[in-house]
FINUVO-205365 format. One line per 10 residues: number of its first residue (from 1); their letters; for each residue x negated, y, z of C-alpha. Coordinates in steps of 0.5 Angstrom, whole numbers. Example, Ala and Ser with C-alpha at 12.3 -4.5 7.8 and 13.67 -1.06 7.14 Angstrom:
# residues 2
1> as> -25:-9:16 | -27:-2:14;
END
This chain:
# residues 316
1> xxxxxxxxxx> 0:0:0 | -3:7:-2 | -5:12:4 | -7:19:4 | -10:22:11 | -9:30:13 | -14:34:18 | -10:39:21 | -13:46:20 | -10:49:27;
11> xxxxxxxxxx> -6:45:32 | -2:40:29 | 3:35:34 | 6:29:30 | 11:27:36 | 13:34:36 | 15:35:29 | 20:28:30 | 23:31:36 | 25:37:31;
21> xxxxxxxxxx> 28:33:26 | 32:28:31 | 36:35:33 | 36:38:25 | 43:36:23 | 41:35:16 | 36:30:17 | 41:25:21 | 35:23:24 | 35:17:28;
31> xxxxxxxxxx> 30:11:28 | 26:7:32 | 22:11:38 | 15:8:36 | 11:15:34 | 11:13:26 | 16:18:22 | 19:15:17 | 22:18:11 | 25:17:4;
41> xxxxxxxxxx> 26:22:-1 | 26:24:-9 | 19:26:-11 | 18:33:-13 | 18:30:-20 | 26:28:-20 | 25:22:-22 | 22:18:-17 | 23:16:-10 | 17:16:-4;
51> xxxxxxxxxx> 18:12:2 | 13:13:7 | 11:12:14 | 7:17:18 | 3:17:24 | -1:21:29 | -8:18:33 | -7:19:40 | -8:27:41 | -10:27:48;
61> xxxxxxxxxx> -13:34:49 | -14:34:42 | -9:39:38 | -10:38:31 | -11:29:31 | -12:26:25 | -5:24:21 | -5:18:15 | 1:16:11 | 3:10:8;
71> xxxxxxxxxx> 7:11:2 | 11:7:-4 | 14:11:-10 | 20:8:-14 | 22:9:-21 | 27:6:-25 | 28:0:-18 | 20:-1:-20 | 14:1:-16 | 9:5:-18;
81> xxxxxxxxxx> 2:5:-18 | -1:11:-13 | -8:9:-12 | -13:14:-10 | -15:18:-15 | -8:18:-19 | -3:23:-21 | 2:19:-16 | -2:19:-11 | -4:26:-11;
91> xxxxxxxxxx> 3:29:-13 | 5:24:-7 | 0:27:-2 | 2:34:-4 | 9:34:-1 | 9:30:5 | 3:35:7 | 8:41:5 | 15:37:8 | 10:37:15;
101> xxxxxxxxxx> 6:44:13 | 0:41:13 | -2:45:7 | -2:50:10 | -9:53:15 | -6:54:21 | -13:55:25 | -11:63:25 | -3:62:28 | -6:61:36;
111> xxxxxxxxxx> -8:68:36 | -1:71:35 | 0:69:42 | -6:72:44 | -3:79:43 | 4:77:43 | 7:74:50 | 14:72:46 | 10:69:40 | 5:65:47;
121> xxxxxxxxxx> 11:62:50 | 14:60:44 | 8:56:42 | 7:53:50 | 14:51:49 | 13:47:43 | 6:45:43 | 3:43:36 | 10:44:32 | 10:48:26;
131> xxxxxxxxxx> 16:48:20 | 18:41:18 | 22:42:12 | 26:39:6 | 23:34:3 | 23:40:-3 | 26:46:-5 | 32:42:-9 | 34:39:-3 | 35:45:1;
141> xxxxxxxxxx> 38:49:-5 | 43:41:-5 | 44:43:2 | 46:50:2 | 51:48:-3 | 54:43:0 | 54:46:7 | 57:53:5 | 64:53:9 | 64:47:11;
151> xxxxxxxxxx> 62:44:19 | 55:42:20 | 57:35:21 | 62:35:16 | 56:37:11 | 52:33:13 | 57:27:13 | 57:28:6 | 50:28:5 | 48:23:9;
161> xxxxxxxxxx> 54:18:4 | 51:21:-3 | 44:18:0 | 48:11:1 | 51:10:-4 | 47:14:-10 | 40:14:-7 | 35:9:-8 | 34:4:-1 | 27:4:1;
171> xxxxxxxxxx> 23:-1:6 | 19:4:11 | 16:1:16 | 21:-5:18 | 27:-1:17 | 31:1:10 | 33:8:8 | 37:11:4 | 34:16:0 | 38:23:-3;
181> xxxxxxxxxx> 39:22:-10 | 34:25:-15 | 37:32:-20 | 37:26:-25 | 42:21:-21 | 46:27:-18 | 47:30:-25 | 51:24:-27 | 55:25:-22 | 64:27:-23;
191> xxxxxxxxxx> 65:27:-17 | 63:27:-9 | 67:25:-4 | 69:31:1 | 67:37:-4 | 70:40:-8 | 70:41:-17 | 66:47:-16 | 62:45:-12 | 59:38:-15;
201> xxxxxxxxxx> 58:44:-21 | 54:47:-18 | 50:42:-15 | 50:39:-23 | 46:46:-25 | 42:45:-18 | 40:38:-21 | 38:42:-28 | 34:47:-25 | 30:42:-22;
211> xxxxxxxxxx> 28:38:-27 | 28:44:-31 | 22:46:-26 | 25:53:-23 | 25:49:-17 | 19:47:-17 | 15:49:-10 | 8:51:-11 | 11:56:-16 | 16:59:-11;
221> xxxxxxxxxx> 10:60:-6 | 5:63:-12 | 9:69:-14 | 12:74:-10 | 16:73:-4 | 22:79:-6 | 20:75:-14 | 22:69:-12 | 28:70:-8 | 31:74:-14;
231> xxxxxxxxxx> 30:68:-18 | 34:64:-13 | 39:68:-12 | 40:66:-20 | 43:59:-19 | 51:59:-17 | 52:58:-10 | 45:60:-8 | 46:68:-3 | 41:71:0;
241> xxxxxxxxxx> 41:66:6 | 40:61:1 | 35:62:-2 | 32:65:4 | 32:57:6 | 30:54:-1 | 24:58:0 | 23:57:7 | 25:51:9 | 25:47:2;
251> xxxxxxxxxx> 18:50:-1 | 15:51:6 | 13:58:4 | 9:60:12 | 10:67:11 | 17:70:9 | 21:74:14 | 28:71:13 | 33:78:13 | 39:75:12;
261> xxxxxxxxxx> 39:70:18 | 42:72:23 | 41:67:28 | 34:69:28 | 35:76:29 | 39:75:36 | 33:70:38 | 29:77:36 | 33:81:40 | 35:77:46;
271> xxxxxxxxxx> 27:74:47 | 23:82:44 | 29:85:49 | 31:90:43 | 37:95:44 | 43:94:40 | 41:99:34 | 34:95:33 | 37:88:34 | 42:90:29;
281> xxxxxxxxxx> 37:93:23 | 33:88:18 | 29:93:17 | 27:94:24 | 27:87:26 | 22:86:19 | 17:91:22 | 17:87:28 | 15:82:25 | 10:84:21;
291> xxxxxxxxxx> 5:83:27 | 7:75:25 | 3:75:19 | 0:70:15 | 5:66:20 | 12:70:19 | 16:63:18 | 12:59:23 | 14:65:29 | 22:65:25;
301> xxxxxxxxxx> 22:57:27 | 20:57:33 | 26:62:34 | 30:58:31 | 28:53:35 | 28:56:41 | 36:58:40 | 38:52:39 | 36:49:46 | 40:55:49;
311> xxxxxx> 46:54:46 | 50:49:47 | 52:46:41 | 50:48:33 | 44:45:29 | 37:47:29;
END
């Protein structure tokens, strides 16, 4: 089986990026309490499956451990050779990197929490967590359609049936999964049970975008933020928050402050202690929130996080 490993520039801690994801509504994380993460997603290629289990050596005192992964890819209900040296292999080691925010250097995000207490108790809080995202920015462009106006349990309900009925299952680590469906297996679809017409319209021009390349990450990340949000906001169903999620949380972009997310911005006032005037201005809050740079999405989910423990109910 091909594996991959990841040094981690900065503090990185496996254990905490599962205990994200087992609170993190979409994912319907529930798996065996062993310290391996097992996923299965599409490939960034929209064709192809990854199955992959993931694991941490024992980090101690140490807070960037070596990380490996073992992985499968699928096409067509084959396997696919992804030794090293090959493009699935490369392409493969890419996105689980990104999923867990290992491409990123993360040796400069302590010293945010050196001048800013809020940002330290958020780190000393979740030791070693940084962003853990979609599989892809198709799947979150997926998921803002079919979560708009509907419960977070009810999307993810139907998330979760798309994945079992429609998405190829994998074998990872002693358990099956079901992955989403590819852009070339959702397009097909005439109909999703729980969504309506225009939904599944819209979901079949997300699946176009994607194998047509506008959902392609590392070209999200490579032009300017405002550049990419606009192109986004082009595809049907995709506001301002959801193209802030699509290249947040689907490209992994470390460095976007997210304007149109609310639930943030009450986490900002109530942690910074704003008056009401600045906590209900973007602007102001984005001011504050140049002092997070490189790292404005990594404070922004440290936030999020951060709100979701203290409510009483709600996905992360």
């Amino acid at each position: 089986m091909p594996s991959a490993s990841f040094t981690p520039e900065g503090p990185f801690r496996l254990a905490s990026s599962i205990r994200f994801l087992e609170g993190f509504t979409p994912a319907s994380y529930e798996q065996v309490a062993d310290g391996v993460l097992r996923l299965a997603f599409p490939a960034d290629d929209g064709h192809s499956v990854i199955g992959c289990a993931i694991s941490q050596k024992e980090a101690g005192d140490t807070p960037s451990a070596a990380v490996s992964a073992r992985f499968t890819v699928h096409r067509g209900g084959r396997t696919v050779p992804a030794a090293a040296g090959t493009p699935a292999h490369a392409a493969a080691r890419s996105q689980i990197a990104r999923i867990l925010s290992l491409d990123v250097d993360g040796t400069g995000f302590p010293a945010l929490g050196e001048t800013d207490p809020v940002v330290a108790g958020l780190q000393a809080d979740h030791p070693g967590l940084r962003p853990v995202c979609f599989h892809s920015p198709y799947e979150a462009a997926v998921w803002a359609v079919i979560g708009n106006r509907l419960r977070m349990s009810q999307a993810a309900a139907v998330k979760a049936r798309l994945a079992r009925d429609h998405g190829q299952a994998v074998d990872v680590a002693g358990q099956r999964l079901h992955a989403f469906p590819t852009p070339e297996a959702l397009r097909r679809l005439d109909r999703v049970e729980g969504l309506t017409g225009t939904k599944v319209e819209r979901l079949h021009v997300i699946a176009e975008a994607a194998l047509d390349g506008r959902l392609d990450a590392a070209a999200l990340r490579a032009q300017p933020a405002e550049f990419a949000l606009t192109d986004l906001r082009e595809l049907p169903g995709i506001g301002p928050f959801s193209a802030e999620l699509v290249l947040i949380r689907g490209a992994g972009h470390p460095d976007v402050f997210p304007a149109a997310e609310p639930r943030i911005h009450r986490a900002m006032a109530a942690e910074y202690r704003l008056d009401a005037d600045t906590a209900a201005d973007p602007a102001r809050l984005a001011r504050i929130a140049d002092a997070w740079r490189p790292y404005r999405s990594w404070v922004g989910s440290l936030l999020r996080v951060r709100a979701h423990e203290r409510a009483t109910s709600g996905p992360v």
